[in-house]
LOMAR-514603 format. One record per residue (C-alpha): residue in one letter; x, y, z. Coordinates in steps of 0.001 Angstrom, whole numbers, plus 500000, padded with zeros to 6 digits. Last residue first. Example, Ala and Ser with C-alpha at 12.3 -4.5 7.8 and 13.67 -1.06 7.14 Angstrom:
<recs>
REC  aa       x       y       z
REC   S  513670  498940  507140
REC   A  512300  495500  507800
</recs>
This chain:
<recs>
REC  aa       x       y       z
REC   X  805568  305823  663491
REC   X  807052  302369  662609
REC   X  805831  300261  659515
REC   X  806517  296371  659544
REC   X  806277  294458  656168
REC   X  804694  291187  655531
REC   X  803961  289227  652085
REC   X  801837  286855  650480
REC   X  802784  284040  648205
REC   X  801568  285424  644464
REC   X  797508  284590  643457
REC   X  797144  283442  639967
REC   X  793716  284259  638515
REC   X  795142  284022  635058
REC   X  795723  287653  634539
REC   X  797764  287821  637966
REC   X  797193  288611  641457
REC   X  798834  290315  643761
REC   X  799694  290307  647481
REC   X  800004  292036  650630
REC   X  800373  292492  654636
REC   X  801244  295469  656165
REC   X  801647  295135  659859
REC   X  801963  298443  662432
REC   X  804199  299417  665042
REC   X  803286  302487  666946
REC   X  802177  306102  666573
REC   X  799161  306905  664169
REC   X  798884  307086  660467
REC   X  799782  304237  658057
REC   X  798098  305095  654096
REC   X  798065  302404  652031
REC   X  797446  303153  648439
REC   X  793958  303870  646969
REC   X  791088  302321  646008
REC   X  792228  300465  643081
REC   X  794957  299179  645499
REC   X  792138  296563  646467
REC   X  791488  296390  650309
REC   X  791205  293495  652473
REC   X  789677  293665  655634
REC   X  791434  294463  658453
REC   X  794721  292815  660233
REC   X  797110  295787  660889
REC   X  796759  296709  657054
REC   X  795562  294730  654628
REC   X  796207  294607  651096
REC   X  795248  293483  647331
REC   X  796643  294263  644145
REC   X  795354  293111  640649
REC   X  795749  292445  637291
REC   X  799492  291825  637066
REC   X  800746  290561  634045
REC   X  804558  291231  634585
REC   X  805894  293535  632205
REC   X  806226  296829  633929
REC   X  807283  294622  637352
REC   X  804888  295407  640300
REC   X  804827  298010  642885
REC   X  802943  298911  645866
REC   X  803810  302184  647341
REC   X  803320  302774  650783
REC   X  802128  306055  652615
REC   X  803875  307355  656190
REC   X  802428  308868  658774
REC   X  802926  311817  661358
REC   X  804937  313704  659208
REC   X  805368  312111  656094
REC   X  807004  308234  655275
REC   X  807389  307101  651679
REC   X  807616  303104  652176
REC   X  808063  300942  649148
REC   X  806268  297343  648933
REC   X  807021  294637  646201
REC   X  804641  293079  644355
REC   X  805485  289425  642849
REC   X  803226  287046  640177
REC   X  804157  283422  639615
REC   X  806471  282453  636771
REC   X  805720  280613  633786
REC   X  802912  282566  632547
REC   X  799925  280178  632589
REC   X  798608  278232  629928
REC   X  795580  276209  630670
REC   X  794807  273288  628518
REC   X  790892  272206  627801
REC   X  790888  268752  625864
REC   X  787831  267735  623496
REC   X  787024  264290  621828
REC   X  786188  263390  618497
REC   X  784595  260188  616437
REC   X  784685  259149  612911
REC   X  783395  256512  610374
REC   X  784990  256328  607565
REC   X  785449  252978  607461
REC   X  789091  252416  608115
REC   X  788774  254429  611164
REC   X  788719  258482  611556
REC   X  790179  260114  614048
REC   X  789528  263772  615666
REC   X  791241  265366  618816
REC   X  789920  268835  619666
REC   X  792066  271202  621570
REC   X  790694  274173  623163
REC   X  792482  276575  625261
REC   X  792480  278591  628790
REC   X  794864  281242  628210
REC   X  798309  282280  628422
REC   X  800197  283258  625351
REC   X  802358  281596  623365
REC   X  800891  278489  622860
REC   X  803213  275524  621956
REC   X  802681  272606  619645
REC   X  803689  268780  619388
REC   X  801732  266722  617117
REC   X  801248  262751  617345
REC   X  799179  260618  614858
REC   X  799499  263272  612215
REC   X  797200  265538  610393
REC   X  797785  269012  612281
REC   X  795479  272226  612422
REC   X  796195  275560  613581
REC   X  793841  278577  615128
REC   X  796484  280715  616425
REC   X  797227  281813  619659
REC   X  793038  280374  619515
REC   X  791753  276815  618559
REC   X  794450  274231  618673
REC   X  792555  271197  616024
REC   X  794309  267877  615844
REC   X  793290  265541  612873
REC   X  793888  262096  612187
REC   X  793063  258757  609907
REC   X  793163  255784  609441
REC   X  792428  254150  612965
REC   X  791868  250592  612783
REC   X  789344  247950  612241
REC   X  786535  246341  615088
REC   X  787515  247774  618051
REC   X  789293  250801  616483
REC   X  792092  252738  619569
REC   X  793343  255788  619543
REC   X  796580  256482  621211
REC   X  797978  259901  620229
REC   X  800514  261803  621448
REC   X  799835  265495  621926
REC   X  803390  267051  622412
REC   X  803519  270334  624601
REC   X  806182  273197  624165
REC   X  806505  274653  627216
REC   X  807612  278267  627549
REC   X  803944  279511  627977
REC   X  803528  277346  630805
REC   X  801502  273882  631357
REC   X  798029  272774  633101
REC   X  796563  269717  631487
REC   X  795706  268369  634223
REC   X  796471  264738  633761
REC   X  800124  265656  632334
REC   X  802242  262478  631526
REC   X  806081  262651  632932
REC   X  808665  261499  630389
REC   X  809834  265435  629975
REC   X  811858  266449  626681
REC   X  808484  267381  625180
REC   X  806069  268238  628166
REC   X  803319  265982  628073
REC   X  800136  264436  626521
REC   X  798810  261430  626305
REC   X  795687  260469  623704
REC   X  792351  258938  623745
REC   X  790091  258397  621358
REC   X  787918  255080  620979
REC   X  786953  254364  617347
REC   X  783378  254242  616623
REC   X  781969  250940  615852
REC   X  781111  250056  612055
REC   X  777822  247348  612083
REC   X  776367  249312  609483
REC   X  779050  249155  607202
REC   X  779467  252803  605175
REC   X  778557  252771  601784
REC   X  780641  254757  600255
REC   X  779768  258464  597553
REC   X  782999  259154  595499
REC   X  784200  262698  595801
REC   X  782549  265451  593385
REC   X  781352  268189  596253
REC   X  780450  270933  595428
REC   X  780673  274801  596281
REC   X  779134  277844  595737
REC   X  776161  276807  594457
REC   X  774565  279255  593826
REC   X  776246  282342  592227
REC   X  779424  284316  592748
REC   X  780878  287636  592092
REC   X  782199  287736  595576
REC   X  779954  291051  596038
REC   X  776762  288732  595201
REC   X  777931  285650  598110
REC   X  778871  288328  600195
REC   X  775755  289816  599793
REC   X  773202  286683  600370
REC   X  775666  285858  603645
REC   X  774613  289437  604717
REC   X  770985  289889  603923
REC   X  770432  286304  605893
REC   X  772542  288204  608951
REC   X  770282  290888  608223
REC   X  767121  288682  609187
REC   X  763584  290433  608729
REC   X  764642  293919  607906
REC   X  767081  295942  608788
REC   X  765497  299086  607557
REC   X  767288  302399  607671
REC   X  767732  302220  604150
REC   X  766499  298360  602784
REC   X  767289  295064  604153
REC   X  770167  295974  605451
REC   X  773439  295011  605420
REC   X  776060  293897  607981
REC   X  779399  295160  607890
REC   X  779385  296871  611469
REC   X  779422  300324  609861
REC   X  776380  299581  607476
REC   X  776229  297854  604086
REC   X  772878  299400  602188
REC   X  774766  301508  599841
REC   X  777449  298525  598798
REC   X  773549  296302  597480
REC   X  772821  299594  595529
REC   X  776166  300156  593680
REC   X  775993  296556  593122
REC   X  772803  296948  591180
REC   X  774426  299482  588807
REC   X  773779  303226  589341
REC   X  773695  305671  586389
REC   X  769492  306286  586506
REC   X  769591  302523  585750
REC   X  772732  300847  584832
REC   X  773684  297005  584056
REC   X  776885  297161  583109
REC   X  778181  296439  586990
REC   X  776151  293366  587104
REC   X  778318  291323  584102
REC   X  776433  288548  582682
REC   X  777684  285358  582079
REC   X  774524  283713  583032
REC   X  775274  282704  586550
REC   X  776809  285962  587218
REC   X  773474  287801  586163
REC   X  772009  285036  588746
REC   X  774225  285941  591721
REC   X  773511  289737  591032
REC   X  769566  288915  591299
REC   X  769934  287449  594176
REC   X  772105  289818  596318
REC   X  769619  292540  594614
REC   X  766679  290770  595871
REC   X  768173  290436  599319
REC   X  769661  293916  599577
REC   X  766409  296092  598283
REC   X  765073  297645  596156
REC   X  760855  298404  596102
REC   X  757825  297526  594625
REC   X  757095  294189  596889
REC   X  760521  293190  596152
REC   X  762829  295132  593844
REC   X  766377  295155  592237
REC   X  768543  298107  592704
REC   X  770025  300686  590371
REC   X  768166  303821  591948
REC   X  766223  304167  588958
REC   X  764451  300480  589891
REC   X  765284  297509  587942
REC   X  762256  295160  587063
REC   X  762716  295639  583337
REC   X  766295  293907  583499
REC   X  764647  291646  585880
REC   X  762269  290182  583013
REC   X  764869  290400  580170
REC   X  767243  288236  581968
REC   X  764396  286069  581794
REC   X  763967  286205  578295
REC   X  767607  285449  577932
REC   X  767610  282384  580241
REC   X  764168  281044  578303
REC   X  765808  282003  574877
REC   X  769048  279951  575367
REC   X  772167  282086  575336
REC   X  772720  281081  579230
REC   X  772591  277333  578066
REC   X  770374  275214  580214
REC   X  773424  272823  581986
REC   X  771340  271890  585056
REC   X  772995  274627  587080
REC   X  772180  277387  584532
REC   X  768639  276329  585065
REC   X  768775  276317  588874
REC   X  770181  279823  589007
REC   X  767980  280942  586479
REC   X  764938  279705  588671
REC   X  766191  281146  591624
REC   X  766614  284741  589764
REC   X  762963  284506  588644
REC   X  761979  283826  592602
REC   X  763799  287078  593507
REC   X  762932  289109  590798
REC   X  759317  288665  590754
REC   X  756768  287248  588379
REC   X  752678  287429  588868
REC   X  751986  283959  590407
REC   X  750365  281382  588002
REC   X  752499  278326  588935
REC   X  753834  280011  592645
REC   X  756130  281720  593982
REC   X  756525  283519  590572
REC   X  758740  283143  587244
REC   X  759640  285669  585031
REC   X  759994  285757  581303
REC   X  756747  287997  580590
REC   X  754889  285659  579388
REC   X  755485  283276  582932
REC   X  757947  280451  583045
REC   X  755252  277331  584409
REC   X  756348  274688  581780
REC   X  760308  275483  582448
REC   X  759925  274868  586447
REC   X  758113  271571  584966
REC   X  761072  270688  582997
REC   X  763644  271476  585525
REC   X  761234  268903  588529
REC   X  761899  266169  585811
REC   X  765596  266374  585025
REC   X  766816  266777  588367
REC   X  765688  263957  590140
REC   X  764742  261772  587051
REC   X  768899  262396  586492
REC   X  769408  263993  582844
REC   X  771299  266485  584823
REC   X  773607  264273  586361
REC   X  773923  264411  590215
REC   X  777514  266259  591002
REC   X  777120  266618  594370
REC   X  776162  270649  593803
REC   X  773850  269687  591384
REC   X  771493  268014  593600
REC   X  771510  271158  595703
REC   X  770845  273699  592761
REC   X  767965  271288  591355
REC   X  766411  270912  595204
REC   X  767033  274962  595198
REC   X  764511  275634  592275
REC   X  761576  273583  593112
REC   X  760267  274488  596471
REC   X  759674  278097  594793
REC   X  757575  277000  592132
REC   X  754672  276221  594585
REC   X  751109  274490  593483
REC   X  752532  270751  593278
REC   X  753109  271475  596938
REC   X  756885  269962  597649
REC   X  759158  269008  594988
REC   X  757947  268467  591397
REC   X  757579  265300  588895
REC   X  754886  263962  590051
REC   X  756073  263523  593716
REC   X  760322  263682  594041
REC   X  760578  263855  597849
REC   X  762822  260572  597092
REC   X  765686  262585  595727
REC   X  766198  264764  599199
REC   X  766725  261196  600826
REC   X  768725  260083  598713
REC   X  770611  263604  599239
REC   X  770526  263545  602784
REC   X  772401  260022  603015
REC   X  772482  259522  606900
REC   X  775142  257686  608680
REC   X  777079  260678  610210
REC   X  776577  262891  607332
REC   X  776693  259823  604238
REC   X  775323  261392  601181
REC   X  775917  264894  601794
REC   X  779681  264015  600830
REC   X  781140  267373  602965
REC   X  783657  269703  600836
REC   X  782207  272801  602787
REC   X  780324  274079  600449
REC   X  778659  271184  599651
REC   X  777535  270594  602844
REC   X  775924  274162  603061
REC   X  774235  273092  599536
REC   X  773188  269844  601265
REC   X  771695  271600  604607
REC   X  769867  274294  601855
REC   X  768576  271618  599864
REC   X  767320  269401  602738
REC   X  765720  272509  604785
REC   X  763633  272991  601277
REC   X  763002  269800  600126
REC   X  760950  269088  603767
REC   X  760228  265589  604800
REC   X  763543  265574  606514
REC   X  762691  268189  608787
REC   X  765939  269341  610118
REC   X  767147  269544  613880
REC   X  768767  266045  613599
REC   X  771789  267941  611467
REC   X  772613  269609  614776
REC   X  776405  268972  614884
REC   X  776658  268458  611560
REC   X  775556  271906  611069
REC   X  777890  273576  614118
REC   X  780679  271316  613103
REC   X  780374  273328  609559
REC   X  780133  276771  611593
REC   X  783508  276169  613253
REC   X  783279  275202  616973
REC   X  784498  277483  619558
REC   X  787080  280009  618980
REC   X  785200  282740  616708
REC   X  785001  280041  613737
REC   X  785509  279462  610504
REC   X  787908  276374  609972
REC   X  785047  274389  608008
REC   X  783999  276943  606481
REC   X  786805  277356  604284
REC   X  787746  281171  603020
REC   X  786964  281774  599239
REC   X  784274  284610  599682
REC   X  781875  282263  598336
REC   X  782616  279590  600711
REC   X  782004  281812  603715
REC   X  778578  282640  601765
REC   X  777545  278929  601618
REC   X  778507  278506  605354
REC   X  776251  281838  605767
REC   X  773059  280394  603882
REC   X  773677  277256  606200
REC   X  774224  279439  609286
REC   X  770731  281432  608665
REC   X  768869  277914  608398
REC   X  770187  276444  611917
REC   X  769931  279844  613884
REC   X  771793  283406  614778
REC   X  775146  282215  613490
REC   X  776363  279045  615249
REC   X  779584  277879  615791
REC   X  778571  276195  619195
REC   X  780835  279112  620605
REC   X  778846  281630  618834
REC   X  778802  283376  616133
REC   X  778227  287481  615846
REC   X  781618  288607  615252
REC   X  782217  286040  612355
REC   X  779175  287157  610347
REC   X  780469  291073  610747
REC   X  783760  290296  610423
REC   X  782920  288472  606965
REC   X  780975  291495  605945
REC   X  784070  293576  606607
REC   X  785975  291360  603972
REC   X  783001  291240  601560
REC   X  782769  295473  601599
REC   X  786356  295312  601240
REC   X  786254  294362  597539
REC   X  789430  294533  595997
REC   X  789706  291158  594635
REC   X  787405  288488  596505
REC   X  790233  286633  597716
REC   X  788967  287679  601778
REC   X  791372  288813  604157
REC   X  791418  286221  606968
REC   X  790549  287259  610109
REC   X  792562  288357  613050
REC   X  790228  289844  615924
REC   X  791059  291874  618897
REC   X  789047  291670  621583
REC   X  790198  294758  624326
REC   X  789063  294263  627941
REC   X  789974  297245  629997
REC   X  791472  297385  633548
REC   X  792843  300134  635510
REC   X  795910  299455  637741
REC   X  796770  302179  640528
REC   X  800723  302534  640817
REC   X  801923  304808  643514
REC   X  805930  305476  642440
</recs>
């Protein structure tokens, strides 16, 4: 039998099914975000992966175990916290809410309290330009979201002046005076609900009012005179906010989710209106997972008890050993087989406390966690994997370190050589077991250059003795011992 072996690459992705109850348009969303982050964790930039950590929340998976085999998108934020301007409310409110989502205490990321520092940006009684509304409404959201009271300066004064500047018609603006507009009235529900304003109070209903008025025939929920995915992702979140069910709320017989769900394209993403992707669709994404979910900002918080840590704290040192279980030989190259099971041992080390705590994270053949000093885990498939080691001392301070282990098949690669002979000549088949991972074949015959079996079998014509040489190589890159057969024609 001539065998000729034709590659593909085929990704094939597990993911979570979302909770939110039969709503696949949030589960292929989710794909969609997942499919386009990077190893860093990223999606597309800083600001667009905080909206979609708060949208991975929404759609009840944790963000801080979403990733596509690199980092998760949490690690990605904390990772690059330094990148935000901390004299701006509005990158502070959407890094805290992201926090929040992921059950992080905003008040101590690697050292740093973000929300005292959010707090401080308090001037007169607003956030930001004493002109804008829209700088006001997510600091409220955020500071709710770690549990700051509501009668909190903080909180309590920049609510009353977003209540002074609610427009006659029960909308709010961009900016004190602005003409009204869903999306901005829909922020300032949001932020109103979140500081405890009652969603039977007259402001809340009035505004209710507002968008109800604002919704186009088509069922959607306009911007600049026209539906589409971002205001309706909004305005959704703030109808659940206030108790309010979207899919009652009809206009020419569509609802406003029947708009957003029109707008989702193959991939999962959605656009910012038909045929129009708009400025950012991963933003029009993570706002319509968070709508479809049936949830509202924020979608997560975080209650735990805010510590001090000591200035002086030291990282802890990480280190670990790691061998074959059953074996008392230490690997240093972290190369094993797919039939070894592999214990991670660790040895951290505080200088000036002790380690408290520990985490192990296997990313890929699956994505598992552990919480123990010492783990033992094997990988059934070969690969080249990442392990991250984690600890955490007695002050909460913590420190990581990252291990690459190669799995390789446990047994080396072998092609065997058959010889059909003709008249005058004689062709050889190169064979390899069904099951045996073979990616390539390579020969040469009667010492020239070497030729890939994708090009055709070896073909011996003319009289004499001549030398076939050849080989194979495996998925991993592993090459088998080479071998030598004589022809005679």
């Amino acid at each position: 039998m001539l065998i000729i072996l034709v590659l593909a690459g085929l990704i094939f992705r597990v993911l979570p099914a979302s909770t939110a109850p039969g709503d696949p348009e949030v589960q292929d969303a989710i794909t969609y975000l997942r499919n386009n982050q990077d190893a860093a964790g990223s999606i597309n930039d800083f600001g667009t992966t905080c909206w979609a950590v708060m949208a991975i929340k929404a759609a009840n998976l944790d963000p801080n175990t979403f990733d596509s085999g690199g980092d998760s998108v949490t690690e990605y934020l904390v990772n690059n916290a330094g990148s935000i301007d901390r004299s701006d409310a509005s990158e502070l409110s959407r890094f805290i809410l992201a926090m929040s989502a992921s059950g992080l205490d905003s008040s101590d990321i690697d050292g740093y309290d973000y929300v005292a520092k959010l707090q401080s940006l308090v001037d007169s009684g607003q956030y930001g330009d004493p002109s804008w509304l829209f700088d006001d409404f997510w600091p409220v959201i955020a500071l709710r979201s770690v549990s700051t009271q509501a009668t909190d300066p903080s909180i309590a004064d920049p609510v009353n002046f977003i209540m002074t500047n609610q427009n006659p018609d029960g909308g709010w603006g961009w900016a004190v005076g602005a003409a009204s507009d869903v999306d901005d009235t829909a922020a300032a529900i949001m932020a109103l609900r979140a500081s405890g304003t009652s969603h039977t109070s007259t402001m809340i209903q009035n505004a209710l009012n507002y968008i109800r008025s604002q919704q186009m025939p088509d069922g959607g929920f306009p911007s600049w005179g026209a539906s589409n995915s971002d205001s309706d992702g909004w305005g959704i979140s703030a109808l659940y906010s206030s108790g309010e069910d979207p899919a009652t709320w009809l206009s020419g017989g569509n609802s406003p989710i029947d708009h957003l769900k029109s707008l989702q394209n193959l991939d999962g993403s959605f656009n910012w209106q038909p045929g129009a992707p708009g400025f950012n669709k991963y933003l029009s994404t993570s706002y319509a997972i968070v709508a479809l979910s049936g949830k509202h900002y924020p979608t997560g918080y975080y209650s735990g008890v805010t510590h001090v840590k000591d200035p002086n704290n030291s990282k802890p040192k990480v280190s670990c050993t790691v061998k074959i279980v059953g074996a008392s030989e230490v690997s240093s190259k972290l190369e094993f087989t797919n039939f070894d099971v592999i214990e991670f041992n660790g040895t951290s080390e505080d200088p000036d406390g002790r380690v408290k705590n520990y985490e192990w994270i296997f990313y890929g053949d699956p994505t598992v966690k552990y919480y123990t000093k010492s783990c033992t885990h094997q990988f059934t498939e070969p690969g080249r994997y990442l392990v991250r080691q984690r600890v955490w001392d007695n002050k909460g301070c913590r420190a990581q370190k990252d291990y690459f282990v190669t799995i390789d098949y446990g047994e080396s690669p072998d092609v065997t050589a058959a010889v059909y002979y003709f008249d005058g000549g004689a062709v050889v088949a190169l064979q390899t077991p069904e099951a045996s991972h073979v990616a390539e074949i390579w020969y040469t015959l009667d010492g020239g250059n070497p030729v890939n079996l994708l090009y055709g079998p070896p073909i011996v014509e003319g009289s004499g003795e001549h030398t076939l040489i050849f080989w194979c190589i495996d998925e991993n890159g592993n090459k088998s011992e080479s071998e030598e057969i004589k022809i005679t024609i």
